[in-house]
N, C-alpha and C positions, 0 to 999 in steps of 0.2 A: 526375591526377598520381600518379605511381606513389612508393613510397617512395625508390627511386634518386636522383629528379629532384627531388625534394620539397629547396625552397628552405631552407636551414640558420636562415638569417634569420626567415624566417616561424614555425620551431618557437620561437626562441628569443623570440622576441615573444608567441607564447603561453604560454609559461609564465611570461612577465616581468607577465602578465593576470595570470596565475591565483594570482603569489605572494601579495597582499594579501587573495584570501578565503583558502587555504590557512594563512595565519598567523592570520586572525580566524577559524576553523572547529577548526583542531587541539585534539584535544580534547574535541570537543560529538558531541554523540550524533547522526546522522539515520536516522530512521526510512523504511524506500524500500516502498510497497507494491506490488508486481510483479506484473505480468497484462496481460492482453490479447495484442495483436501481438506487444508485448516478450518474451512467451514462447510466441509460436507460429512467429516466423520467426528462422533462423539466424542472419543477420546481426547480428537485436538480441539475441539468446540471448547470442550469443559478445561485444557489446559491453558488456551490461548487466554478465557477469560478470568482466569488463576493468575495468569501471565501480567495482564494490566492494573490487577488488583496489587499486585505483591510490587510489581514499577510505583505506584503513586504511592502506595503504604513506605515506599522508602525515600522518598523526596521526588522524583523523577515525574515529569507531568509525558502522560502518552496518550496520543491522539489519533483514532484511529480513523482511517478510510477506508471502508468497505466496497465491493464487486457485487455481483448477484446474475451474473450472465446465464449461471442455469438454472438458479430459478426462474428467472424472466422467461426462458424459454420453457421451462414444463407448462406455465402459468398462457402464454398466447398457447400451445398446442392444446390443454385443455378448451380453452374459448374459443379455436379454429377457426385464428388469424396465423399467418405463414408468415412464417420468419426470412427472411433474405439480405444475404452476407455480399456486401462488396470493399473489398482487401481486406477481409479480416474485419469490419463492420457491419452492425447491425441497421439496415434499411429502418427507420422510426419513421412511419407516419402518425400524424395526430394521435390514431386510435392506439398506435404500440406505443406511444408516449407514454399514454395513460396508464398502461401497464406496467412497464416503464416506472411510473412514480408509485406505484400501488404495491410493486415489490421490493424497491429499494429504498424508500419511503418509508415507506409502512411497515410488510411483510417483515425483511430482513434488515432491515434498522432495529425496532423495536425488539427481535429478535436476540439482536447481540446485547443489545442496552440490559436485558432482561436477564440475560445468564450473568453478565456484569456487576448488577446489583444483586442477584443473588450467592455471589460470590463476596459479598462483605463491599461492595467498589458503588462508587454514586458517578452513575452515566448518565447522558443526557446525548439523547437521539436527534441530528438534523441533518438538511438536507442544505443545499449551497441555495436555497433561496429564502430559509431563515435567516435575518440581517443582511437579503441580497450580498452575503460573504465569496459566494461563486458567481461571478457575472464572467456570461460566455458569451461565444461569439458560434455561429453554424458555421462547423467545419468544410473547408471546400477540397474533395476529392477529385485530384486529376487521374486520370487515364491516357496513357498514350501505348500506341503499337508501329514497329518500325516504320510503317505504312502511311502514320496520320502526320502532318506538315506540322498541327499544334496537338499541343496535348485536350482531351475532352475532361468539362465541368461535370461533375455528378452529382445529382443533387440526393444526397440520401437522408433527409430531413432533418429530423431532431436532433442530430449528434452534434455538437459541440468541442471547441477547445477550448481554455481558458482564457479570459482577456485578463481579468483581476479579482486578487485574492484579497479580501477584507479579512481580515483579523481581529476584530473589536470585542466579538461574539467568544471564539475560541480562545483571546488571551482571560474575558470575566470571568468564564466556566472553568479553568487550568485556577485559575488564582483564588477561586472557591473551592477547589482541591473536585472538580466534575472531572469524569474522563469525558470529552466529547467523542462524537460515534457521528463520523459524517459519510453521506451517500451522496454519489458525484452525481447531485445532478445541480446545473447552474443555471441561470436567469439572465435574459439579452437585457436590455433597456427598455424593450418594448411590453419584461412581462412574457414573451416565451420563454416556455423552457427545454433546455438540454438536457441527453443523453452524454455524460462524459466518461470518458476511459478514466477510471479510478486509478492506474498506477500514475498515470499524467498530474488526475489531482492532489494524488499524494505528494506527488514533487512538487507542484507548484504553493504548495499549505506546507512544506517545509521550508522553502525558499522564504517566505511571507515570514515564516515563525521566524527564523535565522535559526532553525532547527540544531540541535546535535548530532542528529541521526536523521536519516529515512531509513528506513526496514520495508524492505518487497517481500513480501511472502509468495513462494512460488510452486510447482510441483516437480521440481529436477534440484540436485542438492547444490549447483550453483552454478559459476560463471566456467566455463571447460574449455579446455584448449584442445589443438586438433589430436591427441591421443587421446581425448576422454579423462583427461584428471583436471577437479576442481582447481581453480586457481583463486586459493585464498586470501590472497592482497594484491593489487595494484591499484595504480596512481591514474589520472585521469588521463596524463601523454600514454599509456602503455594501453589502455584503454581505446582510444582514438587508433591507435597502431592497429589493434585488434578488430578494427571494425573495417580497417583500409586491406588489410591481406588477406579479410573471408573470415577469418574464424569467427567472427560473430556474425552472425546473419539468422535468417528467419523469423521464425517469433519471438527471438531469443531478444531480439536488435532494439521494437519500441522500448523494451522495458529496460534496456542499458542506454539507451539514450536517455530515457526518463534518468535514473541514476546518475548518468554523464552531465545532464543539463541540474540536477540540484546540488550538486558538489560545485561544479564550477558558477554555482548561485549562490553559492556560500555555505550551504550545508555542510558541516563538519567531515560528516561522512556517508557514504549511501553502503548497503548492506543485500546481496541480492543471497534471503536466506532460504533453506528446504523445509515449509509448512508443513512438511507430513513428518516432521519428527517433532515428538512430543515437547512441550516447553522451549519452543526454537527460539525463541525472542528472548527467554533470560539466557539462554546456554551463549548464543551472539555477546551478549551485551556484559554480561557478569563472567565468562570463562576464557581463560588463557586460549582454548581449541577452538571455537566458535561453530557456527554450523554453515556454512556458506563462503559468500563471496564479499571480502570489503572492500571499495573503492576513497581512495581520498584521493588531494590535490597533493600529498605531501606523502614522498617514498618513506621518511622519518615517525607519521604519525606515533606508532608505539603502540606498547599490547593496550587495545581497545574494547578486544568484544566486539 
């Protein structure tokens, strides 16, 4: 159905939806962390950043945290420096730092800022060492095999966890109606800088905000149980459950412990939604169906989005 033909009726039935969360959301902060498909194919490029514009045009301040792990990587294999992965981390030396901040920084910050504001929306690109707002800490990776009496240190350099999150920066730019556009990278006390897992920062800058939402944008349409169907809503206990009998595991796991740890941080609700459907961030947040998975502390929360 083309916009020509597109029934008057039908628009104005959806937005007669969406008036009751837009009048319970005006206001509250959501945090959207963006990646995967949602920023590698156009279609969702130009919706997601449609998506942020039409959130703050309607009271809703959204904050996003961006990934860039394949660009990072097309960007070292052109310059032929090798990339090397331990548990699912990227080895940062000095030199892949710099690439490092050159991509996510730079590259793919400005990036999004840009289709943002070309989309009617005033963004403002940083990185967690503008207002030292991300101060990390170098992550320490154990290893252990049946075999070893202690577990082994790894030292894979630049990556980072969060120590703490300043908010000073993101609450000015939310109150001057900016969407901020932060790239995980954080700052020690010393002035190094980290590599941080972006769905972590996301949770820990909702936490900091006392957020309404976190939004994980992912490439699987949610949280699944052992027959493969989405499971649309649970609470944080049935959650914990989930992670004690198997069914969550893999790579599925950081990023529901990330959701796990900002709900029970206070965050209203965490949302793990499927980035490769088009407008998945309002369909969550303004529709009775949503497109994912919500998590709160409260079996009661009520139709959310």
């Amino acid at each position: 159905m083309t916009d020509k033909t597109r029934d008057p009726r039908l628009v104005v039935e959806v937005l007669s939806e969406a008036l009751p969360y837009i009048q319970r959301f005006s206001g509250k902060t959501v945090v959207v962390k963006y990646g995967g498909n949602a920023m590698t194919e156009d279609t969702l490029i130009d919706s997601f950043a449609r998506n942020m514009v039409l959130m703050k045009e309607v009271g809703i301040n959204p904050v996003v945290v961006h990934g860039g792990g394949p660009q990072i990587g097309d960007l070292l294999k052109k310059l032929n420096i090798e990339s090397r992965f331990v548990n699912g981390m990227r080895v940062t030396d000095a030199e892949t730092m710099d690439v490092v901040e050159m991509v996510l920084g730079g590259l793919v910050n400005k990036g999004i800022v840009n289709l943002i504001n070309q989309c009617g929306g005033k963004a403002i690109g940083l990185t967690g060492k503008d207002g030292a707002q991300i101060r990390a800490r170098q992550l320490k990776v154990e290893h252990q095999t049946p075999e070893m009496t202690a577990p082994e240190i790894i030292d894979i350099g630049h990556v980072g966890e969060v120590e703490h999150i300043s908010t000073d920066l993101i609450e000015m730019l939310a109150e001057r109606d900016f969407i901020p556009v932060i790239a995980p990278i954080g700052v020690d006390a010393e002035g190094h800088s980290y590599n941080i897992n972006a769905d972590l920062v996301a949770g820990k800058v909702a936490e900091a905000l006392g957020a309404e939402k976190l939004m994980l944008l992912t490439n699987v349409a949610g949280l699944m149980n052992a027959e493969g169907e989405v499971l649309t809503g649970l609470t944080t206990a049935q959650v914990d459950a989930l992670i004690s009998d198997g069914t969550i595991h893999g790579g599925m796991l950081p990023k529901i412990r990330c959701a796990l740890d900002a709900v029970k941080g206070g965050v209203c609700s965490a949302h793990i939604i499927d980035g490769r459907v088009p407008h998945a961030t309002l369909l969550e947040i303004f529709t009775n169906a949503g497109v994912g998975t919500l998590i709160t502390d409260d079996a009661h929360e009520g139709p959310a989005g």
